[in-house]
C-alpha positions in Angstrom: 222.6 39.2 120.8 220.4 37.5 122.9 217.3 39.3 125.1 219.6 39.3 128.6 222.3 40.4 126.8 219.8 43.4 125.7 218.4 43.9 128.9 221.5 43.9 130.8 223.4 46.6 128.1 220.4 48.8 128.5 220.3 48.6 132.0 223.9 49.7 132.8 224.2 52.1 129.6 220.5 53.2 129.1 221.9 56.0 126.8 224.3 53.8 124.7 221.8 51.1 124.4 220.2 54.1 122.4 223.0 55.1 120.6 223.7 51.8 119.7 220.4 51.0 117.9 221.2 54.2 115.8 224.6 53.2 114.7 226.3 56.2 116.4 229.9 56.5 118.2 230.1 56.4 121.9 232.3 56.5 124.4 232.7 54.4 127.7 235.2 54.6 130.2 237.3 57.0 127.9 237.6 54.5 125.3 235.9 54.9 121.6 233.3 52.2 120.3 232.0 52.4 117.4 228.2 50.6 117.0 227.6 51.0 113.2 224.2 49.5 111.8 224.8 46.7 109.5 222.8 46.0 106.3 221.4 42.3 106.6 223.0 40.9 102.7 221.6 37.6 101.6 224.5 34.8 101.8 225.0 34.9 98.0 225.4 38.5 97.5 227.8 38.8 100.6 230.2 36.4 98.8 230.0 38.7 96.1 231.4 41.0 97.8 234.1 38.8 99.6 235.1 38.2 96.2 235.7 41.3 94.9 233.2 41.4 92.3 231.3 44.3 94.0 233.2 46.6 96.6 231.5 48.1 99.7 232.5 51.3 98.8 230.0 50.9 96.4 232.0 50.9 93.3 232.1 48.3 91.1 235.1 45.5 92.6 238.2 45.1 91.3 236.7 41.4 89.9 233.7 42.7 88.4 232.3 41.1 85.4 229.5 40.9 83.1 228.8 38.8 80.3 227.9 40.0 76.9 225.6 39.2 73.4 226.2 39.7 69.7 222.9 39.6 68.2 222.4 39.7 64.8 218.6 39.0 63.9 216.4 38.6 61.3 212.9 39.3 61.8 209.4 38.8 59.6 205.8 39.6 60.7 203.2 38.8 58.4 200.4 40.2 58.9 197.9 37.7 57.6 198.9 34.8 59.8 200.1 36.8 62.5 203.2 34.7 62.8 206.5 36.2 63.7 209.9 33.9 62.3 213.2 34.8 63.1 217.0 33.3 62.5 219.8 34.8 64.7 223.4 34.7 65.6 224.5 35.1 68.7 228.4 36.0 69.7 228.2 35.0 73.3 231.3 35.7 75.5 232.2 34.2 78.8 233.6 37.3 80.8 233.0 35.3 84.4 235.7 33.1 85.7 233.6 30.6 85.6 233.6 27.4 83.3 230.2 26.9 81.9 228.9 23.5 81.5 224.8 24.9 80.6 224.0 28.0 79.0 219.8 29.0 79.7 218.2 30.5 76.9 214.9 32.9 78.0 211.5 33.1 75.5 209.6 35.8 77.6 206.7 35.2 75.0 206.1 31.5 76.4 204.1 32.9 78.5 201.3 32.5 76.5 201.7 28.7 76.6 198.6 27.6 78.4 201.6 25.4 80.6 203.0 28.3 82.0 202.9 29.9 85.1 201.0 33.2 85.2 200.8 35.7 88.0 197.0 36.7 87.0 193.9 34.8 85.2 194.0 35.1 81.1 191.3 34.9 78.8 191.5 31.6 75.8 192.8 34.9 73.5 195.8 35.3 75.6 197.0 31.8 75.0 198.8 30.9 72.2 201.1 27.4 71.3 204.4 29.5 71.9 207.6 29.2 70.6 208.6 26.7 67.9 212.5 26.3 67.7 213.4 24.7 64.0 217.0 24.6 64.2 219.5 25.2 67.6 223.0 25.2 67.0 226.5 26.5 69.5 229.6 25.8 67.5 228.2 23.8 64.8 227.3 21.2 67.3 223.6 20.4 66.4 220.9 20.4 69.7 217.5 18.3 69.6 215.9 20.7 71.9 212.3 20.2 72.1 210.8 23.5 72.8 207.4 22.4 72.9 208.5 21.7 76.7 209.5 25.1 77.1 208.8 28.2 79.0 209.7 31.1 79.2 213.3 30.0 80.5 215.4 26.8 79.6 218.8 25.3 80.7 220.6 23.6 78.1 223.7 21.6 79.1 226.3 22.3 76.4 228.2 19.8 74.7 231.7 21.4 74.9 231.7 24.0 78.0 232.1 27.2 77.7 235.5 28.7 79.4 236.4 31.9 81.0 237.6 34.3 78.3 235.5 32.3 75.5 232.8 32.9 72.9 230.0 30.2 71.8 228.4 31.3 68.7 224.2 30.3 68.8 223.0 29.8 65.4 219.1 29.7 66.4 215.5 29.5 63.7 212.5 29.7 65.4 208.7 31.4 65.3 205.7 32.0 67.2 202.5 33.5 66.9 201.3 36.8 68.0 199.0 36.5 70.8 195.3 38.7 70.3 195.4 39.6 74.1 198.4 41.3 75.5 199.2 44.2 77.7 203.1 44.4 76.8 203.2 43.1 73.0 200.9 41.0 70.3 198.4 42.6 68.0 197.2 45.7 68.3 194.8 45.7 65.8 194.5 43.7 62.5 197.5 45.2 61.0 199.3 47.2 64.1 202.0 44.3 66.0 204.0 45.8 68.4 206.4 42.7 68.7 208.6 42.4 71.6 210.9 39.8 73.9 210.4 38.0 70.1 213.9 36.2 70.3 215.4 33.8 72.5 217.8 35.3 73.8 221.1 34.2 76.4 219.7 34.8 79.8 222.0 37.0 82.7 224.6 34.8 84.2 225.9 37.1 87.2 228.1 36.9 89.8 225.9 36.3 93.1 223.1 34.2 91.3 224.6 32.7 88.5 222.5 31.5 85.9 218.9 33.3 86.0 216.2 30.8 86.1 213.3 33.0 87.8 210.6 32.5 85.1 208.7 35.7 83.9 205.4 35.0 85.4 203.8 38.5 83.7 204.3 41.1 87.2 207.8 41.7 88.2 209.4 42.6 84.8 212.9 41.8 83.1 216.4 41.3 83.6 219.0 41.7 80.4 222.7 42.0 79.3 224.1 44.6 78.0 224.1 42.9 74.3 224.9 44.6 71.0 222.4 44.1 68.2 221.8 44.1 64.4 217.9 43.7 64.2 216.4 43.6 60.4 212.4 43.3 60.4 211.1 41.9 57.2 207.9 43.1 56.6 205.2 43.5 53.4 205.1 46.7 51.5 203.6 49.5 52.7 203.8 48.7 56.4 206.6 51.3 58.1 208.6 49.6 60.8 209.2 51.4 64.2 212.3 50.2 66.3 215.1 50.0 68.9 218.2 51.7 67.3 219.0 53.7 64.5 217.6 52.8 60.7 220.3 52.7 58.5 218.8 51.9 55.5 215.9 54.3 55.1 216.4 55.0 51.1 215.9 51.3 50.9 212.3 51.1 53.1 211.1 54.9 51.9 210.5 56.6 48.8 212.5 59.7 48.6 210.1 62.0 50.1 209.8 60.2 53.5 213.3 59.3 53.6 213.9 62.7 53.7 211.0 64.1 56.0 212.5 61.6 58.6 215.9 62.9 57.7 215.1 67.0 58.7 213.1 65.5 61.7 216.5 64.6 63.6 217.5 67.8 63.6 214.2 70.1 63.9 212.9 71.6 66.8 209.5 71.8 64.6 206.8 68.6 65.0 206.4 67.5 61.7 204.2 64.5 60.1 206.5 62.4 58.2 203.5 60.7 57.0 200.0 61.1 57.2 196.4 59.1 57.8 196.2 59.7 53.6 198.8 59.0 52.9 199.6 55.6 54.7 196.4 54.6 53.1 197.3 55.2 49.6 200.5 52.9 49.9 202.7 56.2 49.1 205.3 55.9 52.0 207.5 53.0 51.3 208.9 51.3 48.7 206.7 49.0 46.9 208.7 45.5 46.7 206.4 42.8 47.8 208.8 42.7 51.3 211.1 45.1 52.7 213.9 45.1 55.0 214.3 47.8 57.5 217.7 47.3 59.4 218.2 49.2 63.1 221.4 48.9 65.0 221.5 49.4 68.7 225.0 48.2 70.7 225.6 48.3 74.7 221.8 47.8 75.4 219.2 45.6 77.2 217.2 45.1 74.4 215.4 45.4 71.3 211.8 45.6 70.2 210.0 47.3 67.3 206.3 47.5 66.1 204.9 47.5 62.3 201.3 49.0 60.8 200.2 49.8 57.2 197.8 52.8 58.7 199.3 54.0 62.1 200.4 58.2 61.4 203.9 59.4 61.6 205.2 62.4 63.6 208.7 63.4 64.7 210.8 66.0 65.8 214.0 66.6 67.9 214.9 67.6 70.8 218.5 68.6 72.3 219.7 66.6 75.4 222.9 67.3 75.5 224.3 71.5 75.5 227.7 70.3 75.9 228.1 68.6 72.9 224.9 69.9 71.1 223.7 66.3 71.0 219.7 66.0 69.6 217.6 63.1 70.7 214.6 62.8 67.7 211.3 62.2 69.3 208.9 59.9 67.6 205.1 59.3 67.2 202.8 56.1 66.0 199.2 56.3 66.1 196.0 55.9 65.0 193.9 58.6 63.6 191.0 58.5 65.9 193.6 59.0 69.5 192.5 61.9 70.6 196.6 62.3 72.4 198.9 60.9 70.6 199.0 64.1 68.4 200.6 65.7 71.2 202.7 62.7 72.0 206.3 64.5 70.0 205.9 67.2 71.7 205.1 65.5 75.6 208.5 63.6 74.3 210.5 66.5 73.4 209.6 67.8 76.6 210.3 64.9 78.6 213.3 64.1 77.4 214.4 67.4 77.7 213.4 67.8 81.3 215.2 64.4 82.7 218.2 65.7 81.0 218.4 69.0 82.7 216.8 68.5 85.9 216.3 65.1 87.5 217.8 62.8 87.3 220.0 65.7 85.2 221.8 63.1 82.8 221.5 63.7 79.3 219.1 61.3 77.6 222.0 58.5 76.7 219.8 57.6 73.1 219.6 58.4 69.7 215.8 58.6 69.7 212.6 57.7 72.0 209.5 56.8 70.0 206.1 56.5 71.3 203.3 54.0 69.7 200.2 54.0 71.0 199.2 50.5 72.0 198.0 48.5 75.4 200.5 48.5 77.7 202.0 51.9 79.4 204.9 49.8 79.7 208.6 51.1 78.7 211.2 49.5 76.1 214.9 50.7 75.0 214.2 54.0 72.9 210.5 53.0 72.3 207.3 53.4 74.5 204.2 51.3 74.4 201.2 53.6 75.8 197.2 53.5 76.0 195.1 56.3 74.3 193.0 58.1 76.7 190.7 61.7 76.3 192.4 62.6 79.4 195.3 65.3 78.2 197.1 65.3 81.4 197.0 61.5 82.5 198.1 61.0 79.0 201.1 62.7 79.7 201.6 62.0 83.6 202.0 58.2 81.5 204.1 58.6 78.7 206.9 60.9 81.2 206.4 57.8 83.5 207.7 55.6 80.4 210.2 57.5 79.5 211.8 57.7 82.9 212.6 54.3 82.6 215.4 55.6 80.3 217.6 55.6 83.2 216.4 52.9 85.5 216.2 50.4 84.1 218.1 50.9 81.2 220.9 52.7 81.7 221.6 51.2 84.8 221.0 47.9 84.0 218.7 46.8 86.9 217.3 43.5 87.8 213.9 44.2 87.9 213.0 40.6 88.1 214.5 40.8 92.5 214.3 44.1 92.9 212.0 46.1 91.5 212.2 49.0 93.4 214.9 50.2 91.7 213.1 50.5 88.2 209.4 51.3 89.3 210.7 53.6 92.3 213.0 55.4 90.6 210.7 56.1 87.5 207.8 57.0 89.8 210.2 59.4 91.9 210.6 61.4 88.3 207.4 61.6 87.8 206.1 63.0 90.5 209.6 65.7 90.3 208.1 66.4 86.6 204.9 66.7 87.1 205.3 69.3 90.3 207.7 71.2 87.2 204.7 70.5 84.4 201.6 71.2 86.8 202.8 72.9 89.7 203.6 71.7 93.7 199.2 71.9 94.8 198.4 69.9 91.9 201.5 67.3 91.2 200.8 66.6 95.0 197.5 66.0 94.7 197.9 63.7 92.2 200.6 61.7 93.6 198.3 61.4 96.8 195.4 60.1 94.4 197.3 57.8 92.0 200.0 56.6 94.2 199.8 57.1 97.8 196.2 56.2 98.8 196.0 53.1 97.8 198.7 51.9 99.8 199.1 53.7 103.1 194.9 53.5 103.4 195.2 49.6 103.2 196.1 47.7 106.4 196.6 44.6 104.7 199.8 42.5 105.9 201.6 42.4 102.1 201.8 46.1 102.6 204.1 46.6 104.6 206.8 44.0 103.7 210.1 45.1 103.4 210.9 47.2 100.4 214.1 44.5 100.2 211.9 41.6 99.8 212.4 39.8 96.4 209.8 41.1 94.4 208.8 37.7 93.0 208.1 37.1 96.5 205.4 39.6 97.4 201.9 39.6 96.2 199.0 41.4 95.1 198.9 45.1 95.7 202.2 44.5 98.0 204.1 43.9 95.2 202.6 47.2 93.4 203.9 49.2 96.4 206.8 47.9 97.4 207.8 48.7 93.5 206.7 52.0 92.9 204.9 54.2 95.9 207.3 53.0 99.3 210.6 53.7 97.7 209.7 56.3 95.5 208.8 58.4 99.2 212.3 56.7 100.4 213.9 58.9 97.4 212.1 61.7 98.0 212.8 61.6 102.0 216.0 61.5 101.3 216.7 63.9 98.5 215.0 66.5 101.2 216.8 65.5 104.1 220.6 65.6 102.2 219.5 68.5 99.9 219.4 68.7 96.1 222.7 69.8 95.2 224.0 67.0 97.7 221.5 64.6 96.6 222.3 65.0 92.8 225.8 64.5 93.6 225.5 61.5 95.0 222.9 60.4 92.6 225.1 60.9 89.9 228.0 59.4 91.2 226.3 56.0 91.7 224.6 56.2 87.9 228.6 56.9 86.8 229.7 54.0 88.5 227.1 51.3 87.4 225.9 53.2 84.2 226.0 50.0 81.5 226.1 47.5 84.3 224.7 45.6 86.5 224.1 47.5 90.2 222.3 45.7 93.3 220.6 47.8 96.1 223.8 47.4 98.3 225.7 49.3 95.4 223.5 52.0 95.8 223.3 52.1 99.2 227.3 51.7 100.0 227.8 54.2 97.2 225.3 57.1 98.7 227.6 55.9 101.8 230.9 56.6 100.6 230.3 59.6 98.3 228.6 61.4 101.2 230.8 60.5 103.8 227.9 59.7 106.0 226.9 56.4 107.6 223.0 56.4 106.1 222.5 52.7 107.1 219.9 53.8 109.3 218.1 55.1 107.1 218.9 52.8 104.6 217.6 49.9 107.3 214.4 52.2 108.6 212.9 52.6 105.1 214.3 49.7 102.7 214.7 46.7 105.5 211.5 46.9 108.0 208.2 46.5 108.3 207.0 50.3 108.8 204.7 52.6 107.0 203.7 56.1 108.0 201.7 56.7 111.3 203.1 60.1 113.6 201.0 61.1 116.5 201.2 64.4 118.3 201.7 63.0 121.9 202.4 65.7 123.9 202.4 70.0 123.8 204.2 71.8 126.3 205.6 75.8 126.2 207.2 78.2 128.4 205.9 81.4 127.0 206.1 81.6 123.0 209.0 78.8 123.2 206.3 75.4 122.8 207.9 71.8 122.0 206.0 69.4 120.2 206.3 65.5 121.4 206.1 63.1 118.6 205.6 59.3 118.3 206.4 57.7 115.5 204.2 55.0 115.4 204.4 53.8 112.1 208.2 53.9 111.8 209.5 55.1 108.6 211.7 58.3 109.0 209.2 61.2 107.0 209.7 64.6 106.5 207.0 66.3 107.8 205.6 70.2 108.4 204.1 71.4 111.7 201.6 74.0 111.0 201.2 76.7 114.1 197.2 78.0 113.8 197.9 81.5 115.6 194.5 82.9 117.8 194.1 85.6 115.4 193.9 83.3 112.2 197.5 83.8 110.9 199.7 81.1 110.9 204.1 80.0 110.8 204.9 76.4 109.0 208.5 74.7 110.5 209.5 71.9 108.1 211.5 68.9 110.0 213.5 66.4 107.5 213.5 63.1 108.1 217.2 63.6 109.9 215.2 64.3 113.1 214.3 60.5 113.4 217.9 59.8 113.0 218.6 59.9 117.3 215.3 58.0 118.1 213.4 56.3 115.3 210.2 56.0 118.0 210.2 59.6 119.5 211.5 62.7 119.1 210.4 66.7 120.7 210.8 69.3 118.4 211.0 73.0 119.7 209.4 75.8 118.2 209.6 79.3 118.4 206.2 80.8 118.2 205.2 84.5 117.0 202.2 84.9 119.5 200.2 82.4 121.3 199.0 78.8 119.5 195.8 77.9 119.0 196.2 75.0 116.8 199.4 72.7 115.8 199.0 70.0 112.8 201.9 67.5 111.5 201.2 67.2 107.8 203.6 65.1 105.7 201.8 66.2 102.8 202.9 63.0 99.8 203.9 61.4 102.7 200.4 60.7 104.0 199.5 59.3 107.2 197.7 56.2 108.8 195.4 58.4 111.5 195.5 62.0 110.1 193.1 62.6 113.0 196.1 61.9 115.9 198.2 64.4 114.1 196.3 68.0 116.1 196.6 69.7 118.8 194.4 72.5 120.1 195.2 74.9 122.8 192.6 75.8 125.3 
């Protein structure tokens, strides 16, 4: 609409120019209009929908589709060379109905090729030759691929294409070596290798990109298929193997007596070491061939990883996750010795897992096992955790329940983290902060959500910071990208869960992880779905906090009262729609709190009066947002004369 045609509507119809910018019914010269807020959707993803593939009810469309891997690896690490070699076959099948004439094969571990692009500075021990591919075959058809050119993603243009309803077998041999400076895999220590992304593997083909060619760059994380997988690690006697999956040969990896430690741990509530600093060091736990082959299986999953050491300690236990069936997750523990946390790490599990089941996001833990190594990283993995050892109990633990919350998003759901990271990091961040208020208490778990999360962005004016949430996250840099991920939509959550309530907002929580559990959900599925399964048109909200430029700023503009019966004038100068409490200081000292929802920006994003009952005359009134801190604290009092 052009600015006359703006000017003029407001003139004539001051009030439905209002109603219109909030997407609410009106009615003019008897007749109904309705002015519904549209989400802006990138071209490609609005053909999706206009082909069915995704509905804007928010289910998945009748057209949906996602393709899908067979893996079945083979994996050795030794530990003297620090080389990693690996054959696989890959099943690969075609679900799309498209014919296709390239398939593009992703190596995140190319990243340590001194050619590739990096989103930070590396040290010389960070850069490694990469991936060397000996043999690439689809069909029996032979490839001369040269993967020296490689990086971390490849197109390969197939020899016979690939048709709708059809399955390419990859018969691929290839190593690399482990890098020495890592924050998500490589060596740990001279004989610790937590080895992961360590095959090629079929990268997503979806149905509003196509092929994805993004390269992994080392910030915005991963994007995977749900694959099926048959990983077997080769590795030297008396190193125990930690992986994705469930072992299914432990009486061929373990003598007796370990087997069977690990056996009672699945179903124990008791923490238990399954072996011990002593006894790692006198080669006692597994079975003494010169190499042995531990085998995990792992099917409808996003990936695979799996660490090694001939010294790290061995705890476990279990935990149940499911009352309805009686289902037990076990909980896992690799260490070293001298890590002052990591003895408590089965137990911080247990209770973790336990916790997301029952409470938020209140879906049983959907895995066999969770097991937590201590390494580098903090950084999350399919039924495995790779976390940094610190003397600080609590952060310890504030870390490894941020890790495991990734259970859900992005695993279970299957997000692109790649685009749109906010549904991984913001998801994961918003159950950490809901179990650390259970673990530590509201004072506290606020407090530290303000210190770790919170500050750094809403006390830095910078432009990246206040880029839309909805911006690609390849696209935004530096500390924007950091909080567009993890702090901005993790207080959208939270806004909303208090404004629609928890038994509301679990509902509808748990209807969108039904619909797009195992697959492959945008932020327009989540959005439409919250839409339809609440009956309510949310798009303002949806458009205030995930598609603008705002951050939080509220100013007490006015005061005004007619006895006891005051109204409070507020600008929202900022923009986003916050919850927010308004403290009434009374003259003798006592005091009444009123908490507004973010619903009351729903009329008038800009302003809004809120009346107040008082108990006796005010001395004081203060808007605090508490997690949801603001720009210029000092704009948010009044004082009475």
């Amino acid at each position: 609409m052009q600015k006359q045609q703006y000017r003029w509507l407001k003139a004539i119809f001051p009030k439905a120019f209002t109603l219109l910018l909030t997407g609410t019914t009106v009615l003019l010269n008897g007749a109904t209009a309705v002015y519904a807020q549209d989400l802006y959707l990138p071209r490609n993803i609005k053909m999706a929908y206009e082909k069915g593939s995704r509905s804007k009810d928010g289910k998945p469309g009748k057209h949906y589709w996602q393709n899908k891997g067979k893996y079945d690896m083979t994996i050795s690490v030794d530990p003297a060379s620090k080389i990693v070699t690996g054959s696989e076959i890959i099943k690969y099948t075609n679900h799309s109905p498209d014919t296709l004439g390239q398939i593009a094969i992703r190596f995140v571990n190319n990243l340590h090729k001194p050619t590739s692009p990096r989103a930070n500075a590396v040290s010389k021990d960070f850069l490694s030759e990469g991936l060397s591919i000996s043999s690439f075959q689809i069909d029996g058809q032979k490839y001369n691929v040269k993967s020296d050119n490689w990086e971390t993603v490849e197109g390969i243009k197939l020899k016979t294409p690939l048709n709708p309803g059809q399955t390419a077998e990859l018969n691929i041999s290839w190593s690399y070596p482990l890098s020495k400076e890592s924050g998500r895999e490589g060596q740990l220590d001279s004989s610790t290798f937590f080895v992961a992304y360590a095959f090629p593997r079929v990268s997503v083909y979806d149905d509003y990109n196509g092929w994805d060619y993004i390269p992994h760059t080392d910030r915005t994380e991963f994007y995977n298929d749900f694959n099926d997988y048959k990983l077997t690690v080769k590795a030297p006697k008396n190193f125990v193997v930690w992986a994705t999956g469930d072992l299914q040969n432990p009486q061929e990896v373990l003598q007796p007596v370990f087997a069977e430690r690990l056996k009672k741990s699945y179903t124990s509530d008791a923490i238990s070491s399954i072996a011990n600093a002593e006894e790692m060091a006198k080669g006692l736990v597994t079975l003494q061939n010169d190499w042995n082959s531990w085998v995990f299986t792992a099917d409808h999953i996003t990936d695979v990883t799996f660490a090694l050491s001939n010294h790290y300690l061995w705890d476990g236990g279990s935990v149940l996750v499911d009352a309805k069936t009686g289902r037990r997750a076990s909980a896992q523990a690799a260490y070293d010795a001298k890590a002052p946390d990591f003895p408590k790490a089965v137990d911080w599990t247990k209770q973790s897992l336990s916790w997301f089941s029952n409470n938020w996001p209140g879906v049983a833990y959907p895995y066999s096992k969770m097991t937590a190594v201590q390494g580098f990283a903090d950084m999350e993995y399919p039924m495995m955790i790779n976390d940094s050892s610190t003397p600080d109990m609590e952060f310890s633990q504030f870390v490894l329940n941020h890790e495991v919350a990734h259970t859900y998003f992005p695993f279970y759901m299957g997000t692109n983290e790649t685009r749109y990271a906010h549904m991984d990091e913001g998801w994961a961040t918003t159950f950490e902060y809901l179990i650390s208020t259970a673990q530590l208490g509201k004072e506290k778990a606020d407090a530290n959500f303000k210190k770790f999360r919170v500050d750094r962005w809403i006390n830095d004016p910078s432009t990246e910071e206040d880029q839309p949430i909805i911006s690609l996250s390849t696209q935004v840099s530096g500390p924007g990208y950091g909080n567009n991920a993890y702090v901005k939509p993790a207080l959208a959550y939270l806004a909303l869960k208090d404004m629609l309530g928890d038994a509301n907002f679990k509902k509808y929580l748990h209807a969108y992880m039904e619909r797009w559990n195992g697959k492959h959900p945008i932020p327009w599925d989540f959005f439409y779905t919250f839409n339809n399964v609440s009956g309510q048109n949310l798009n303002w909200y949806w458009n205030n906090w995930f598609f603008s430029n705002n951050y939080i700023d509220l100013a007490v503009k006015q005061v005004s009262n007619k006895g006891l019966a005051y109204q409070v004038k507020l600008d929202n100068i900022g923009g986003f729609a916050v919850p927010f409490d308004i403290k009434l200081t009374y003259k003798d000292g006592s005091s009444s709190v009123f908490h507004q929802t973010a619903g009351v920006w729903k009329a008038n994003q800009k302003s809004t009066v809120i009346p107040l009952n008082a108990k006796q005359v005010v001395a004081k009134i203060q808007v605090d947002g508490g997690i949801f801190m603001d720009a210029t604290p000092s704009d948010n009092i009044w004082k009475g004369k």
